[in-house]
C-alpha positions as CSV (number, residue, x, y, z in Angstrom):
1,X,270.7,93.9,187.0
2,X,267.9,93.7,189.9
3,X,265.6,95.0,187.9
4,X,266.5,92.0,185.1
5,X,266.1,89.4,188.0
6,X,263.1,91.0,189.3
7,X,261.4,91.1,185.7
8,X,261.9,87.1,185.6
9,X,260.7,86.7,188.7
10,X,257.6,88.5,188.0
11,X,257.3,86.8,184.7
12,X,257.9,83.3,186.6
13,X,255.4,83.8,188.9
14,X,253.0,84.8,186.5
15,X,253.5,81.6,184.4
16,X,253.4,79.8,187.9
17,X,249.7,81.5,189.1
18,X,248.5,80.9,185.1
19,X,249.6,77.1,184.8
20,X,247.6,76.9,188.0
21,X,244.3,78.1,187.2
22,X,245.0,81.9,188.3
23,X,243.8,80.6,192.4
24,X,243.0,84.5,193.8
25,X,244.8,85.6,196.8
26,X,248.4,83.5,196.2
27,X,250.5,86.0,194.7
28,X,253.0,86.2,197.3
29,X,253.1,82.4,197.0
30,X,254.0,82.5,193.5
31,X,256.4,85.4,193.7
32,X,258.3,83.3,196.5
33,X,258.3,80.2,194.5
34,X,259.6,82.0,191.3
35,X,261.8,83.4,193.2
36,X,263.3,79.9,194.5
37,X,263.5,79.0,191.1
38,X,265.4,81.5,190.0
39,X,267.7,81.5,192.9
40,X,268.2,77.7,192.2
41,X,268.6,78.3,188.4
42,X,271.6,81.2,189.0
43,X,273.2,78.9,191.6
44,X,273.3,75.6,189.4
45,X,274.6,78.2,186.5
46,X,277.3,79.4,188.7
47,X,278.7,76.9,190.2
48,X,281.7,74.9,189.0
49,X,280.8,71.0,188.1
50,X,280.8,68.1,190.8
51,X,282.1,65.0,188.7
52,X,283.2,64.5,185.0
53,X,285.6,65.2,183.1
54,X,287.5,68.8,183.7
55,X,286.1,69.0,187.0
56,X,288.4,71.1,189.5
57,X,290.6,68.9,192.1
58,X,288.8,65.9,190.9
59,X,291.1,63.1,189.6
60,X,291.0,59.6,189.0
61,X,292.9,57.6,191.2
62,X,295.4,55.1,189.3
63,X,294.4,51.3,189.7
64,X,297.0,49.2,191.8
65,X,298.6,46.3,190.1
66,X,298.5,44.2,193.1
67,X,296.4,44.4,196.4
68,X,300.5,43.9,197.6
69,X,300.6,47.6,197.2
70,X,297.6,48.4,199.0
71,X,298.3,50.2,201.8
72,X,296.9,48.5,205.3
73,X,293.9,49.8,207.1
74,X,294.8,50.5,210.7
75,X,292.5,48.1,213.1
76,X,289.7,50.2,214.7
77,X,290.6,50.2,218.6
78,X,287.7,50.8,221.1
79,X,288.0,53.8,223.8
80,X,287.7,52.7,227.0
81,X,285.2,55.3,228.7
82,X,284.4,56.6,231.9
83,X,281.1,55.6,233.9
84,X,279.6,58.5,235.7
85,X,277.7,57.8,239.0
């Protein structure tokens, strides 16, 4: 399985260093960057959705009939603090 994820990398970077005019001496630069992308790509492919539809622990709350039922927001009260001399 390394060996897979290192063969896209390699092949990555190579597309990477060719779309860019083969510059000499950047191959570390390119292996990097593929290697980002790859990261990036396996993390987006992993990891569960944000929003939508099916979405874990995400629901939609129910509209209230009445702002009635709205519960109230407490007032924001102002701490009294401390000067230091």
């Amino acid at each position: 399985m390394i060996a897979d994820r290192e063969d896209l990398i390699r092949q990555r970077a190579y597309h990477l260093w060719d779309q860019d005019g083969r510059p000499a001496g950047m191959d570390q630069e390119y292996w990097y960057r593929a290697e980002r992308e790859i990261s990036l790509t396996d993390a987006e492919r992993l990891s569960p959705p944000m929003e939508g539809p099916g979405a874990p622990g995400l629901t939609t709350p129910e509209p209230l009939d009445d702002a009635e039922e709205a519960e109230p927001v407490p007032e924001v009260t102002r701490l009294k603090t401390r000067r230091r001399n």
